[in-house]
N, C-alpha and C positions, 0 to 999 in steps of 0.2 A: 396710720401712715407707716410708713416700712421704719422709719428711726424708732419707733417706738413697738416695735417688734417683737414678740420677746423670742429667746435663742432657745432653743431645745437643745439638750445632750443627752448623748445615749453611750455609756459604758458600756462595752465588751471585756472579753475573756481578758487575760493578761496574753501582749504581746500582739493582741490583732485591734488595735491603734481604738478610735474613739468618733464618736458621728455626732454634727451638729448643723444646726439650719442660721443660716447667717444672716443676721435683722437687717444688713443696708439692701440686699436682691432678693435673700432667698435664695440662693443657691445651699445644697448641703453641701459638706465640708467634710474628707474625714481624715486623722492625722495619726501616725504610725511610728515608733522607733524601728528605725533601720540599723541602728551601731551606737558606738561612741566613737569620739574625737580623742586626740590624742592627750585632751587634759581629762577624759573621762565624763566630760558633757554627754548629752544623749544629741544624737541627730535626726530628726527629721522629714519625715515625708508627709507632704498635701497631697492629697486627691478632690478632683470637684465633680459635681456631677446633679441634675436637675432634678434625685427621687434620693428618699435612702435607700433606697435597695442598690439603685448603680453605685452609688458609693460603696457601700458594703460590698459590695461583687469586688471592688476597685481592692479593697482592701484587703479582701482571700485572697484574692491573684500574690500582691507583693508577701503579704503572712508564708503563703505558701513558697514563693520564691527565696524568702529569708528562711525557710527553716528547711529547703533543699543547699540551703549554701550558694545559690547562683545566681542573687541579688547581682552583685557587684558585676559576676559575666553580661549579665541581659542589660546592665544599667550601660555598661563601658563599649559595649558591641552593637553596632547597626542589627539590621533584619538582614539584609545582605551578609554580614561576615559570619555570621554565626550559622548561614542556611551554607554558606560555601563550605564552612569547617567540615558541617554533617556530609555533604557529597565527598568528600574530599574524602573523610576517615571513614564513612561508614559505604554511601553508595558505589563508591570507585570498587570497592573490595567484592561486590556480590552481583557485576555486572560486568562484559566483555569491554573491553578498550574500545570498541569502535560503539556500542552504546555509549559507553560514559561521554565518549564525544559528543553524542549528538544531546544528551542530556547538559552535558556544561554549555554546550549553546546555545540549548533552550532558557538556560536559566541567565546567562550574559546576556540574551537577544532580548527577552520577552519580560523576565523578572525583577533580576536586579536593578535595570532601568525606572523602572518605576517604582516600585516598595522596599529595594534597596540598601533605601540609606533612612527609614524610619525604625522605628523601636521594637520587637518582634508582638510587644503589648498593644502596640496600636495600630496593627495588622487586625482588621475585622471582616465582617463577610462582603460590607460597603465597600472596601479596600479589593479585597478579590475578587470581585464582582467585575471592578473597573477596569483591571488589567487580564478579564476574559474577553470582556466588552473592547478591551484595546484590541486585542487579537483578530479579533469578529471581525469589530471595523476594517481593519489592513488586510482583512481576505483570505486570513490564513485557512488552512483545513480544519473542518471538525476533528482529525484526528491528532492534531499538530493542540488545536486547542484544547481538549482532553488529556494532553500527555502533560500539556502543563497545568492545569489542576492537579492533577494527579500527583503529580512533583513534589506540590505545595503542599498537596495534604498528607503526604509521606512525609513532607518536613516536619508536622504540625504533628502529627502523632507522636513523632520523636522529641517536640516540646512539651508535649504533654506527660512523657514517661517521665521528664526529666522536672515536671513541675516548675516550668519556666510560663504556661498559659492553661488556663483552665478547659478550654472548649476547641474544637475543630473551625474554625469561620469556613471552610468549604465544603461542609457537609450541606449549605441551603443555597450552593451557587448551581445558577442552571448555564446549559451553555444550548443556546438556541442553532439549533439547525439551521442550516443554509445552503442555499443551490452552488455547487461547485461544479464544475471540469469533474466527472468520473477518475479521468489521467491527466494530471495535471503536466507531463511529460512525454504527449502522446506525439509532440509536434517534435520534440529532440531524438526521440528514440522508434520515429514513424517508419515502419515498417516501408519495403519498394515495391513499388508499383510494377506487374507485370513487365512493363517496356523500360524499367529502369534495371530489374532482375538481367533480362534479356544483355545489357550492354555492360553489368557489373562482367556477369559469366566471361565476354567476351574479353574484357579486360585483365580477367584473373589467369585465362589461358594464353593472353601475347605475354602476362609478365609475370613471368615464373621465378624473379630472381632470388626469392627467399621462401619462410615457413609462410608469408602471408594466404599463398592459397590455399594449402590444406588447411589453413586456421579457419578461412572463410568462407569453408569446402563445411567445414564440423560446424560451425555455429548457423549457418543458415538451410542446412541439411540433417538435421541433430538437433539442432536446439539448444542446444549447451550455452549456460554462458561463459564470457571471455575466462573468470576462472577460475571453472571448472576446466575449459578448456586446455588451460596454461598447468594446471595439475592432473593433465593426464598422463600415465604413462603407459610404455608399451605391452605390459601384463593388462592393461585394460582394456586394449582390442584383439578382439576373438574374430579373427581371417578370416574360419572354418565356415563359424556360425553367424557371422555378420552380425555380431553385438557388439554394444560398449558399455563399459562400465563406470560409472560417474560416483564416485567415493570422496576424493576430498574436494578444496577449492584453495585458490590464492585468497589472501584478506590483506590489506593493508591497516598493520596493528599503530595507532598514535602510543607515543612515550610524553607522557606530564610529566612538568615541573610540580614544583611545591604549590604553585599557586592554580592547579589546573590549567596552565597553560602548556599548548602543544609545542614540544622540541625540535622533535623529527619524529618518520614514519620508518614503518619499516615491513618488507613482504616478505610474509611466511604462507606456509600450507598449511591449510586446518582446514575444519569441519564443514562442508558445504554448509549454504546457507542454513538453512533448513533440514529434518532430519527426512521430509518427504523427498530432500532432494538427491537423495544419495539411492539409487537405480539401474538397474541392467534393462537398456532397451535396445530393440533392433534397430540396424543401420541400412541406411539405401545402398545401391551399389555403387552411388556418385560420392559415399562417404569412404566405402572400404578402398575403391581405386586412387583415391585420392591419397590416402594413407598409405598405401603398399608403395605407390609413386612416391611419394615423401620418402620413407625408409627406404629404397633403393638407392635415394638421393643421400640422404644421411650415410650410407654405407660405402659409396663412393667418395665424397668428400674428406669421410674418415682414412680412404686409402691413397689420396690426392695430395692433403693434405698436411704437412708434416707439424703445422700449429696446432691442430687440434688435437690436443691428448685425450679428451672423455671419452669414451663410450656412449657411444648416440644415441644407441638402439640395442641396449642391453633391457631386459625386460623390468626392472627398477627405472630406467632413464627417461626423463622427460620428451615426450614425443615433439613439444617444440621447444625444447633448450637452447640455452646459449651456449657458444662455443666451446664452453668450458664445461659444458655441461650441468647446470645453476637455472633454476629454475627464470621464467621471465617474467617482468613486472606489466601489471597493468597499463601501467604511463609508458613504458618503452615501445609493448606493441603498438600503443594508440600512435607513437612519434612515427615510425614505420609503415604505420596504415596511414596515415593522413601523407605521408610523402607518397604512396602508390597511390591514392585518390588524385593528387597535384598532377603525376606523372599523366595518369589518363583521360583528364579531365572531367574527374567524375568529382570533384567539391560541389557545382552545382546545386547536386540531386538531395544534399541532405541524408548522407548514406552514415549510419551512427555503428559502430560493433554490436552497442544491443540490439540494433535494428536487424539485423541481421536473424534474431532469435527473435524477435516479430513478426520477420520477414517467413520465416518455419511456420510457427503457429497460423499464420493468415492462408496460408498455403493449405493444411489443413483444413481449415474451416471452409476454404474456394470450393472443398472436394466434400463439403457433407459429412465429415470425419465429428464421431460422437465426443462431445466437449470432455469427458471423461477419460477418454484414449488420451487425448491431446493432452490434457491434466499429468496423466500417468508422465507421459513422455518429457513433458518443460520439467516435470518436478514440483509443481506446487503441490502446496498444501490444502489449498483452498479453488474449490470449480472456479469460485465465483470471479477470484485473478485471473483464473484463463478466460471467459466468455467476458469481465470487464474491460481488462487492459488489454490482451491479447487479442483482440478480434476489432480489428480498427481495417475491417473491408475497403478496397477503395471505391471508384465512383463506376470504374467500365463493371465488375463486378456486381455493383447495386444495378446497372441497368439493364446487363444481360438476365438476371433475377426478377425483373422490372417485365420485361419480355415475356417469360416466362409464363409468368403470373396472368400477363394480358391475354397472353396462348388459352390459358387453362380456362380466362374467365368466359371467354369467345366460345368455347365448346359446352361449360355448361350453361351459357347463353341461348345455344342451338338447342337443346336437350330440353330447357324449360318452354321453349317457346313452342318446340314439337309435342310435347304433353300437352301443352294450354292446347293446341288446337285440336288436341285427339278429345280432350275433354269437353271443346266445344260442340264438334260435331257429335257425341256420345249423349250430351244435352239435346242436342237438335232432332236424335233419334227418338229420344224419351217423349219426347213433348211431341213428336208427332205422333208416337203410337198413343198416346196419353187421349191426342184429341181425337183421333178414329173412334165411328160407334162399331159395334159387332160387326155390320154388316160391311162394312169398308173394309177392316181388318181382313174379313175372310175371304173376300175380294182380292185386295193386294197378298194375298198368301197364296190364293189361286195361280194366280200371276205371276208371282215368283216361281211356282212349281212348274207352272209351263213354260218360263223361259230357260228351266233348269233340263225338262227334258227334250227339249230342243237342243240344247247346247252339247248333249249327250249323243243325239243323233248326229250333228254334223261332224262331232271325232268319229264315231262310227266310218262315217261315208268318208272322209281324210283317212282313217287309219286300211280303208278298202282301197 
């Protein structure tokens, strides 16, 4: 019976505690000095566990944690504050502000909600498993769910330098593929449909009252995005040559508090997205008129005007600046453009700014233009952005294509059906001369020969 059990003990080193098998279950047991008390007592720590070896595993982990000194941190701190501390002081410093945002999101939204507020020791691979498997479940992206793995296991490295956990738990987590939306955005930033193009146009030329048309003139003729658009200036259009030159971009930079929490934002010029995104490409002539009309506007205004002190259209100056000349934010244009939508009655239609540089791209692709060109021109870095995201054809376009295709099948329809019959009667020929004896043959050749010089005489007596 189990009372009568007997207990096993197994001595270790000095300082990495003592393993025992406990006669009322059987569970092992192993027990560890972690300190003394303030009378100089030793204090303790249990570990249980159903093998000695987990035991003893239990038991390297804390040995190791007491003799890195950060027992008392891992014992007093969640898995959560200790994984915030690391973004905080180490991730925030080796990644741009509008990354770190989207990483303190990831880890507020998806992380610390669930593993949180456990111990960072009893974070295992079962543990990250679950909260990939949460991801899965709620539909997020394979790429959205990879970035937080990923997160995790950049935490877990840096626990391991620091001897706070022995092993990685997301080196054996899989994260299973799943059928997603290509663009999961394709319906906010959809590109316009032919007859919706048609009645934007019309709207941008009755309402000329600000920079909205040349802006809407570049991003759907150009490509550009908003901005890029919004940092461009007038050293970066060449009249002459009909280019433009796309170098930097607006970003809107987050400011944290101590606790990664966002303060305020703020819009500066920096580096276009991408290093593929910075480009000299040529422009249509619906881009350069459009511009030269702007700056003749701007150069008027300037001499109309007795408010406006900048320089509008000095070759440093923002091509669509504020009054002041101060570059323009993101959210003010949109305030702007969504009033010139209200004004013409084009909210309807779903018309977005980036749609605009979809609305480029699709135009493109209408015309048979090689997905590479079109590459060069948006700026990606990658084909596979422009033929996934960028090519959202619409429905009159599939059909006229649709047509097409039925044209093409019909002719070599014609083509195979006129072979088949030429190959029939080429049979019909074989297989009669096949069944002739000699003497038929030379028969029917006779016969042929005289209706040949027959047919010789009657040109004859025609051409007399």
């Amino acid at each position: 019976m189990a009372k009568n059990k007997i207990v096993s003990k197994t001595r270790r080193a000095n300082g990495e505690g003592s393993i025992y098998q406990r006669s009322s279950d059987g569970k092992w047991v192993g027990c560890i000095t972690i300190g003394y008390d303030e009378n100089g007592r030793q204090k303790k720590k249990s570990v249980y566990g159903n093998s000695q070896t987990e035991v003893a595993k239990k038991l390297s982990e804390i040995s190791g944690r007491i003799k890195s000194n950060s027992y008392e941190l891992i014992e007093s701190k969640t898995f959560g504050e200790l994984m915030l501390d690391w973004l905080l002081v180490f991730k925030k410093s080796a990644v741009s502000p509008r990354t770190f945002e989207g990483i303190i999101r990831n880890f507020r939204l998806h992380i610390e909600p669930v593993i949180g507020n456990m111990k960072i020791y009893e974070v295992d691979t079962f543990v990250v498993q679950k909260v990939i498997n949460k991801m899965i479940d709620e539909n997020y992206s394979n790429n959205t769910v990879k970035k937080n793995k990923h997160l995790i296991s950049q935490f877990f490295e840096y626990a391991i330098d620091n001897k706070w956990v022995m092993v990685n738990p997301t080196l054996k987590i899989k994260v299973k593929i799943h059928d997603r939306k290509t663009y999961d955005n394709s319906e906010k930033y959809k590109a316009l449909p032919s007859e919706v193009r048609i009645k934007f146009l019309e709207a941008l030329n009755k309402d000329e009252a600000n920079f909205i048309k040349p802006m809407c003139i570049v991003l759907m003729f150009a490509g550009l995005r908003i901005g890029e658009a919004c940092a461009l200036r007038w050293k970066n259009v060449d009249f002459e040559n009909k280019t433009l030159k796309i170098e930097r971009s607006i970003t809107t930079i987050p400011k944290f508090d101590s606790d990664g929490k966002i303060l305020n934002r703020v819009t500066v010029v920096g580096d276009t997205k991408t290093t593929c995104s910075v480009r000299e490409i040529p422009i249509a002539d619906i881009v350069v008129e459009a511009l030269k009309t702007w700056r003749e506007k701007q150069i008027l205004r300037q001499k109309t005007n007795k408010e406006i002190t900048a320089d509008l259209t000095a070759p440093t100056s923002f091509i669509f600046a504020n009054e002041d000349g101060s570059v323009r934010t993101y959210s003010g244009c949109r305030v702007i453009f969504d009033r010139f939508k209200r004004r013409n009655g084009l909210d309807k239609y779903n018309i977005h700014f980036h749609g605009l540089r979809h609305t480029f791209s699709n135009m493109l692709f209408e015309m048979n233009e090689n997905p590479k060109v079109i590459q060069q021109l948006l700026g990606h870095r990658d084909v596979k952005t422009t033929i996934t995201v960028y090519n959202s054809v619409d429905n009159e376009y599939v059909r006229q294509t649709t047509e097409k295709f039925n044209e093409k099948l019909k002719e070599d329809q014609l083509v195979l059906e006129q072979k088949q019959r030429d190959e029939l009667l080429q049979e019909k020929k074989e297989k009669l001369l096949s069944d002739m004896s000699d003497d038929e043959f030379d028969d029917l050749l006779e016969q042929l020969m005289l209706e040949r010089r027959e047919r010789k005489c009657k040109q004859k007596d025609f051409e007399m």
